[in-house]
C-alpha positions, 0 to 999 in steps of 0.5 A, spaced: 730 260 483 730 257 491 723 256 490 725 252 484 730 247 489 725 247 495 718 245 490 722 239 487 724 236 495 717 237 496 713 233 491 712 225 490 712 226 483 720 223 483 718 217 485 713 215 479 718 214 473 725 211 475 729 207 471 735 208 471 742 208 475 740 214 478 736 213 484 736 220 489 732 225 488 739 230 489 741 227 482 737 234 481 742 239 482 749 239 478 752 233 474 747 228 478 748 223 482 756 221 482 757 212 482 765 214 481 769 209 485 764 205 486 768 199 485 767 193 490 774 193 493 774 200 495 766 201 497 767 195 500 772 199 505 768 205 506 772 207 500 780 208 502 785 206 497 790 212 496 794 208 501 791 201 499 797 197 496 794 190 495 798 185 498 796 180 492 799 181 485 792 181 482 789 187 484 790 194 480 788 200 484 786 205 479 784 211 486 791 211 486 795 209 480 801 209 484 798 203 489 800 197 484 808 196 486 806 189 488 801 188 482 805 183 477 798 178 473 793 180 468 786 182 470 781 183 468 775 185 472 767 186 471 762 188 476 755 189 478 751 194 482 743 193 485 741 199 489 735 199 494 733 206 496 729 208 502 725 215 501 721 217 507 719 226 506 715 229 512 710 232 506 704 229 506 708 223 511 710 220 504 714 214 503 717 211 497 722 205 494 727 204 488 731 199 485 736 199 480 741 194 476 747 197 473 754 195 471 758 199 474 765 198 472 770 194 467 776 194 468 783 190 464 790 191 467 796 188 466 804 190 467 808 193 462 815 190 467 817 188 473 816 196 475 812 200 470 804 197 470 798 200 467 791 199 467 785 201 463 777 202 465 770 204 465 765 207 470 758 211 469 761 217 474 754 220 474 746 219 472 741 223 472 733 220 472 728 223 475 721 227 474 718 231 478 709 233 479 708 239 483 701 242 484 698 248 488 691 250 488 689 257 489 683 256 494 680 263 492 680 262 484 680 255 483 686 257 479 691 250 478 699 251 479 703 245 476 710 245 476 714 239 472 721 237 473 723 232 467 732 230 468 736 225 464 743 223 462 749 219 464 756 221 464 761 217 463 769 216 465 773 212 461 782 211 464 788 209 462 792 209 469 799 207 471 804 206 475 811 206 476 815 204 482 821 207 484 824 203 489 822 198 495 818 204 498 816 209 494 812 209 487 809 215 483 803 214 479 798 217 474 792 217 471 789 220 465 780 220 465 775 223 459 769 224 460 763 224 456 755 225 455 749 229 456 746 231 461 739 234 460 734 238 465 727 241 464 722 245 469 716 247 466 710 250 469 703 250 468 697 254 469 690 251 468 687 258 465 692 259 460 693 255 453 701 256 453 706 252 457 713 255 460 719 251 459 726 252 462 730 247 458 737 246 460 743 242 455 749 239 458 754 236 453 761 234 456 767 232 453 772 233 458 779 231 460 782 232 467 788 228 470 791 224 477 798 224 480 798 219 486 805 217 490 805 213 496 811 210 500 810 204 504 816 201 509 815 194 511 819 191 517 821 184 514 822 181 521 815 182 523 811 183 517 808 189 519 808 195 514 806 203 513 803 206 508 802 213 507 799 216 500 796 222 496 793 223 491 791 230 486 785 231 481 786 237 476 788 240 469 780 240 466 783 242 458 776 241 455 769 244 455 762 243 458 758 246 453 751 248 456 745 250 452 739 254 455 732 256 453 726 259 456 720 259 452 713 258 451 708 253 447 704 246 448 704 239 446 700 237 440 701 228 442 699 226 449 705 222 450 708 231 451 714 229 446 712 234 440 712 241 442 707 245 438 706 254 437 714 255 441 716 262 442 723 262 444 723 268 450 731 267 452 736 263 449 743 262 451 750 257 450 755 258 455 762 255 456 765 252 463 772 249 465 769 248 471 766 241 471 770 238 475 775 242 480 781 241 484 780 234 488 786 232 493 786 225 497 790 223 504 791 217 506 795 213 512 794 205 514 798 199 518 797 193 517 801 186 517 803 183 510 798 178 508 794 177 514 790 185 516 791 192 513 787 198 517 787 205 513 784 211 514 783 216 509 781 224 508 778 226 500 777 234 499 773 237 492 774 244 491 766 247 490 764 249 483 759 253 480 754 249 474 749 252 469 742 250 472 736 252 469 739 260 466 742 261 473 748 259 475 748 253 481 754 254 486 756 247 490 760 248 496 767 245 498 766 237 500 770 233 505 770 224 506 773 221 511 773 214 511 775 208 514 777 200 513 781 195 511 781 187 511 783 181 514 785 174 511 785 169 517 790 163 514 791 164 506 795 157 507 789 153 510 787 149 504 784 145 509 778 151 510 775 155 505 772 159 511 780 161 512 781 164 504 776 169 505 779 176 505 774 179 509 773 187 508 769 192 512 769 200 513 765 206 515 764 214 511 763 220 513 761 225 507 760 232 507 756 234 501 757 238 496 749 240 496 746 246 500 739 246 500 733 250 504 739 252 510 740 245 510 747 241 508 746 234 504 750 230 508 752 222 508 755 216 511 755 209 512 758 202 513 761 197 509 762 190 508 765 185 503 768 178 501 773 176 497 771 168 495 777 166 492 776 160 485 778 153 487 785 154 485 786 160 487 793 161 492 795 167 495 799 169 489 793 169 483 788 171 487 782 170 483 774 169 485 768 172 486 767 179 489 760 181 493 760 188 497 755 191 501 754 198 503 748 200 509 747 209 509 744 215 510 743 221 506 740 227 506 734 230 512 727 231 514 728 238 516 725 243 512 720 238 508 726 235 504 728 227 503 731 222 508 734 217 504 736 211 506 740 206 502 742 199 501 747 198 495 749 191 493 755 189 489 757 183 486 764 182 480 769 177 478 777 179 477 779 173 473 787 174 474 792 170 470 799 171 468 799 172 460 804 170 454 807 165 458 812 162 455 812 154 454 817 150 458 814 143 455 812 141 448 
């Protein structure tokens, strides 16, 4: 089995065949690799939001359902990701790209009263993408060895969140996700001396609901307008099942394209049930800033390990941590006169302590973010609406042990169109 996870960080077969949402090589192990909460306001600033309460009324912050006390227009929000990956292994000295164009959030959110709002979204949470060319020759028999690994799917999370403000401090929010898709995995090996291949197939199907609680108490001085906010959240309760399907067995492809098995004898073959999936997940979060003018948070985000079906063996994920850092800043919302002076600037930076352990080595993360807000024309500071653009720089993974360096430049772009609905006419 370990020779399984080292072989496929060593072979440059993955970086052949990819067209996908999924773009690193670690999408191999698990439920892929995880997109969730990649919306560009929240990536934008390093990825904090359980303390982020928008000071306009036209942004719903879906992280912590509690955050939306000064929510009060309909908005409706849809958003692109273009991801740049870099790929660089000491095996063989071998470097490669790619590039992949997705929709990665939509999102509608309207108040249901001056302090009950509500919102509604999809995300891709994971995607699988990849397949991987391993082949070793044995120099006294001439004997070829290939291993082949072959993975696709996306998971799916679709939201209903909301929000309910207590008082001028406090609000309590929630937020119900499902989850929906299949996850696919095969590794077969080859022998050039026998007619037979040997295939390991592993099925996921997820439909699965877990559900979020948020709070968050904000204490703003009127005299100055500086402002503290404190939030957390909780992820738990999985009520459904992932149903995994496992077969080991033997036999060849009668079509060149390799899709029509022919003479398969099934060796093993199994279906397991896990509630598992998606674990026990908490947020902590603290910011200060200055109302309309800078905000500044830090934020900790911790995932309890969890173990999934890989290839008819159970594949164990360690506890995770995040910790990251940003805000933004608004330099004259008044300024008619300067553009320039509208644009809400955001910044932010992350650590991540991976979930991955391979080869004695931690797949780890990081990196800095940057974004904009450019406001429509007629935008003012009570609808701010425009165009989103985001830019997200890092790091992921390490040289050592002939595993992967990836390097990864994500660029993002959205529009939050944001309105007051069902108005009632004054004039004729």
């Amino acid at each position: 089995m370990k020779k399984i996870f080292v072989l496929s960080f060593i072979s440059v077969g993955y970086f052949l065949n990819a067209q996908n949402l999924s773009n690193s090589p670690y999408a191999t192990y698990g439920i892929g690799d995880v997109k969730y909460d990649n919306t560009i306001e929240t990536s934008s600033m390093g990825g904090i939001s359980t303390a982020f309460i928008s000071d306009f009324t036209s942004n719903f912050n879906f992280a912590n359902p509690a955050n939306n006390t000064n929510f009060e227009l309909t908005s409706i929000k849809l958003e692109a990701t273009n991801e740049n990956n870099y790929f660089k292994t000491d095996y063989n000295n071998t470097k490669s790209t790619k590039h992949s164009t997705y929709l990665s959030n939509i999102s509608l959110a309207f108040p249901l009263s001056p302090r009950l709002k509500m919102g509604l979204s999809y995300q891709p949470y994971s995607s699988k993408s990849y397949e991987i060319l391993h082949t070793e020759t044995n120099e006294n028999t001439g004997v070829i060895t290939g291993n082949r690994f072959k993975g696709s799917g996306t998971l799916n999370t679709a939201q209903i969140a909301l929000g309910y403000k207590i008082n001028e401090q406090f609000a309590v929010g929630a937020r119900a996700n499902y989850y929906f898709g299949n996850l696919y995995d095969l590794n077969e090996l080859a022998v050039s001396n026998a007619e037979l291949i040997n295939g390991y197939e592993t099925k996921n199907s997820i439909r699965n609901f877990n559900f979020t609680l948020g709070a968050n108490y904000q204490n703003l001085n009127t005299s100055t307008d500086k402002k503290l906010t404190i939030g957390a959240t909780a992820t738990f309760g999985n009520t459904s099942n992932m149903t995994t399907d496992y077969r080991n067995s033997t036999y060849y492809y009668s079509d060149a394209a390799r899709t029509e098995k022919a003479n398969e004898t099934v060796i093993e073959e199994k279906t397991t049930n896990s509630k598992n999936l998606l674990p026990l997940q908490a947020s902590v979060g603290v910011g200060y800033g200055e109302e309309n003018k800078w905000f500044l948070s830090v934020q900790g985000d911790y995932k309890k390990g969890e173990s999934i079906a890989y290839f008819g063996q159970s594949l164990d994920l360690q506890d995770s941590y995040r910790i990251s850092a940003g805000g933004w800043y608004l330099p004259n919302y008044n300024n008619f006169r300067s553009y320039f002076s509208r644009i809400v600037y955001r910044y932010g930076a992350f650590y991540e302590k991976g979930s991955l352990q391979i080869a004695g080595q931690n797949i780890n993360k990081f990196g800095v973010s940057a974004g904009v807000l450019l406001p429509f024309k007629n935008s003012s500071i009570t609808r701010m609406s425009g165009l989103e653009l985001g830019l997200e720089v890092g790091k992921r993974g390490t040289l050592k042990n002939n595993l992967i360096n990836q390097n990864f430049i994500n660029l993002k772009v959205g529009f939050n169109f944001a309105d007051k609905w069902f108005r009632k006419a004054l004039y004729n």
